[in-house]
N, C-alpha and C positions, 0 to 999 in steps of 0.2 A: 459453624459451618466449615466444611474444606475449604483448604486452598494451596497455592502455587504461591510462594511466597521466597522472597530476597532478604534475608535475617542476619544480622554481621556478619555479612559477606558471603553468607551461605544460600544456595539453592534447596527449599526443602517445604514438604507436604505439612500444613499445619492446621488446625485447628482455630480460627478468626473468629470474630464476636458476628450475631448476625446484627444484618443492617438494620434499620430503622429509618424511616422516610421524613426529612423536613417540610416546611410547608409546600412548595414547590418540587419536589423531588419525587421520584419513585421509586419503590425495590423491584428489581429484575430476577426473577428464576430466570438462571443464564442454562441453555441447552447446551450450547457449543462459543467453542471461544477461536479465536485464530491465531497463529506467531505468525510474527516480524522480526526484521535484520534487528527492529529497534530494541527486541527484548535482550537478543546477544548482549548488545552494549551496555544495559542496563547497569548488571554489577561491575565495571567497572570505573560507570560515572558516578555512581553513586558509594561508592567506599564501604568499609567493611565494619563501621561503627556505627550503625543505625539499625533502629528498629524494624520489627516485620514490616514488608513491602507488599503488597499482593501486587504480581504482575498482571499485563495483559494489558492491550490495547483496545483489540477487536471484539467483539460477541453480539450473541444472539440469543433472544429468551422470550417469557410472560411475563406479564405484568403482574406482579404479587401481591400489592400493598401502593396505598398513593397518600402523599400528603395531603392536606387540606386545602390548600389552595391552586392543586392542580385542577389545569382544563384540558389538557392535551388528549389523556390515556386516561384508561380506567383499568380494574382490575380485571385479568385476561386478554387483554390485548397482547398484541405477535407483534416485538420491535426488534430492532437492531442498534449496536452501540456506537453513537457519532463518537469519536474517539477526539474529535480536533475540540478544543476547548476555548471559549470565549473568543471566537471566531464566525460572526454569524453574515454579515453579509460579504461578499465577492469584492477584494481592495486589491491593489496592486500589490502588498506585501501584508504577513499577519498582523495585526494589529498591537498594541502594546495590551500586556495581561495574557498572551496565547498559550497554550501548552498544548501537550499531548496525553492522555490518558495513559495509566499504569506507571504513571513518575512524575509528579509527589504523587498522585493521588492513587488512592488504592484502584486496579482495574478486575480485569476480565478472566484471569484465570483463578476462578473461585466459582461457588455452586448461585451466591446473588451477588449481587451488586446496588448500590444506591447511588442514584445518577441524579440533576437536575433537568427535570422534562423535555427543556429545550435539546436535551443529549440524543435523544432516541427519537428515532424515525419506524414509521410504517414499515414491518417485513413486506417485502414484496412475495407475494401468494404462491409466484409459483419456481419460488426458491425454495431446496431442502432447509433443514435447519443448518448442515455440515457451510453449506453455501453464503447461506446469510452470517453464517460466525464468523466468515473470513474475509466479508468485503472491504467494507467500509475502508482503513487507510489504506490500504492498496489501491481498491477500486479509486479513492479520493486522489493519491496522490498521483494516479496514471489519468486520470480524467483534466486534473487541472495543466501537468505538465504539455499536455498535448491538444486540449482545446482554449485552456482559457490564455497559456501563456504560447503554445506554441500554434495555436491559431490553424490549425490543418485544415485544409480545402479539401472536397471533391476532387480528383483527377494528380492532388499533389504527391510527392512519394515520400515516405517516412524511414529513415535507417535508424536501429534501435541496435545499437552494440549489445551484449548480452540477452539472450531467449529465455531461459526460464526464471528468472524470477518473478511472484505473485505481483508486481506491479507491469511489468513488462508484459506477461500472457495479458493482462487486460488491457491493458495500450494496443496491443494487437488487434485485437478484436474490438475496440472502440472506433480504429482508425479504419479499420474494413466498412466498419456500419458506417460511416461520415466517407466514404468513397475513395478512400487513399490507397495507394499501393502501398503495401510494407513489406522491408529487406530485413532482414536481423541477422545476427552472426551467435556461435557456441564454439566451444572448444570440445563439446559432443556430436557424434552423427547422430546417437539419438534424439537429442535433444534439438536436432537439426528438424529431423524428420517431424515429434512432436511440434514446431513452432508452426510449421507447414499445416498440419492439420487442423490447426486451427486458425489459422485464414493466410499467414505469410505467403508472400506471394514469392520471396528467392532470399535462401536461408544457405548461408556462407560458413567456412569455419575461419574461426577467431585469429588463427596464425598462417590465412591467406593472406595476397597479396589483394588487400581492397581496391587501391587506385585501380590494379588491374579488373580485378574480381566486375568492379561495378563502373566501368568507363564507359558502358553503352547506356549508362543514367544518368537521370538527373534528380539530382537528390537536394529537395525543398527543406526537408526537415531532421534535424539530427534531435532525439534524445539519450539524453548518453547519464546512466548510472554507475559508471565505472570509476572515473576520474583519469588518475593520472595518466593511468595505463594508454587509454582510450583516445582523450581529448584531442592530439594533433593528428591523429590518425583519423578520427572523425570530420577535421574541417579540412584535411585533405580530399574529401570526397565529396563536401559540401558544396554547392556549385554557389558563384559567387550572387553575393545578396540571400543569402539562405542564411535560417534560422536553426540555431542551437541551443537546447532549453538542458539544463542540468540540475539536474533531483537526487543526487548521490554521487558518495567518492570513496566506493569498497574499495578501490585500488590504490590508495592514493591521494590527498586532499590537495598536493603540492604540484602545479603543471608549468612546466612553462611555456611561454606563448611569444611569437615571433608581431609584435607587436604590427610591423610593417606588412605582413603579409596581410592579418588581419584587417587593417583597414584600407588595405589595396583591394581587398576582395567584398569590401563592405559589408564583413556578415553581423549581424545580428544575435548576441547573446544575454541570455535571459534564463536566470539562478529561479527554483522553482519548489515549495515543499508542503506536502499537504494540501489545506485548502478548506473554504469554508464551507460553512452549516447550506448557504443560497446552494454551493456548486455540489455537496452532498447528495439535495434535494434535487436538482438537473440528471447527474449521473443518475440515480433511481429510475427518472421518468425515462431517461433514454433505454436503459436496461430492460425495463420491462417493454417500451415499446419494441426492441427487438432481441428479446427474448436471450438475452446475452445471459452466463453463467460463467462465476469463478471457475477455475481449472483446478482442479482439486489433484493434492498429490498425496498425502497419506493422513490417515484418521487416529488417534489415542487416544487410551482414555485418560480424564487427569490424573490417576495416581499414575501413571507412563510418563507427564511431565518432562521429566528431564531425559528419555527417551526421544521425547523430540525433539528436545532443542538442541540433544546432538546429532541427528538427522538432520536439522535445519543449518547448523555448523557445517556439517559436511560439505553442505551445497551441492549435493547429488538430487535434488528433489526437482521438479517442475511444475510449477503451480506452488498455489497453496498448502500450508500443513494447519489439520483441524484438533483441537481438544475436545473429548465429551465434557462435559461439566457438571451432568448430572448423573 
């Protein structure tokens, strides 16, 4: 079969054995698959002395083939790729054994996939396939950051430094559906405007003056994927006893932090990533109960591959970026 594969050190189109199903497991015809920040990084965690890797995280397919001791799925079923691994019920942190899919394990950009049952969830019916390829850790990791760790109320306000990225659009639109105002910031007008439309309520640019920008609010909740850049500028506008959840550090892993101001303001911070199989299965219900849909920003097919993942480099994109896979 094809694939999208990480080969001593190289990015490139290969040829893979097909899968075969254990007792427990099933083969996915994958339709569509999705990128993440996470694939960026991949070749250079991994070094450049190792054998083929199939990347991918995210995806979406049929059910092809089943082992013997599956009860889940049967052959033709419409699933999606839980990418979060040996994480199955809702704990304050992953559990010991967790990982993520597409490193070590072979993933999603490839035509199948062999997964264990408990991996794949119910497509929701009234997702394209492009939509369903792209959710799961995005939608995962912006669901937990913002309900289970950062707790958002009805009527409370949510500031999200950075607008387009695929977890951020759906942080947006999660926190409208559960009643919150949300403010986001770009360093685009476009992308000012896109955050707007779909549901932000006041969308700023990045190298405004915030204190000023936002002193007629009161801002409950910070999520902030940037890091260094971002973090003191974030609990500068934080009002005091508010919460700060952090799920990434593009800018930076390194902040520092005026320790006295912090607990003169008593705020609240709380480290946040992925999420499990129970909160997978939540985010679903909530999505289809209001009809919520990834924000899609450009479609490839997989021999395009690396096509997009230097579009996804660029960071010009808003939303999601999709692979065909078949």
């Amino acid at each position: 079969m094809k694939a999208f594969v990480l080969e001593y050190g190289e990015l490139k189109l290969k040829s893979m054995p097909e899968p075969k199903p254990q007792s427990n497991e099933i083969v996915v015809k994958l339709k569509t698959a999705g990128l993440n920040r996470r694939d960026l990084y991949i070749p250079n965690r991994r070094g450049s002395d190792k054998e083929a890797l199939i990347l991918g995280s995210d995806g979406a397919g049929i059910v092809k083939s089943v082992g013997a001791a599956v009860t889940r799925f049967k052959e033709g079923d419409e699933v999606i790729i839980n990418p979060s691994l040996n994480w199955h019920e809702n704990s304050d942190a992953p559990p010991k054994g967790f990982d993520i899919l597409g490193m070590p394990d072979h993933g999603t950009f490839a035509e199948k996939i062999v997964i264990n049952e408990e991996q794949a969830e119910k497509k929701p019916d009234y997702l394209t396939w492009e939509e369903a390829g792209v959710l799961a850790l995005a939608a995962l990791t912006g669901y937990r950051a913002l309900v289970t760790k950062g707790d958002i109320k009805a009527g409370e306000t949510v500031f999200i430094p950075g607008a387009s990225g695929g977890v951020n659009t759906y942080i947006i639109q999660f926190a409208k559906s559960l009643g919150a105002r949300v403010i986001v910031t770009s360093r685009s007008a476009e992308k000012l405007k896109q955050a707007e439309e779909i549901g932000a309520d006041l969308a700023i640019g990045t190298q405004s003056d915030w204190k000023e920008e936002l002193k007629n609010e009161q801002i409950d909740l910070v999520i902030d994927s940037v890091g260094a850049a971002t973090f003191n500028r974030s609990l500068d506008v934080l009002k005091q006893g508010g919460r700060i959840v952090i799920y990434g550090a593009t800018a930076g892993d390194q902040a520092d932090l005026n320790l006295r101001t912090f607990f003169y303001g008593q705020y609240k911070l709380f480290g946040s990533t992925m999420g499990s199989r129970e909160e997978l299965q939540q985010l679903l219900a909530h999505m289809e109960k209001h009809e919520i849909r990834p924000v899609m920003d450009k479609t490839f097919a997989l021999d395009d591959a690396q096509q997009a993942f230097d579009h996804l480099e660029e960071n010009s994109q808003f939303g999601k970026i999709a692979l065909l896979t078949e």
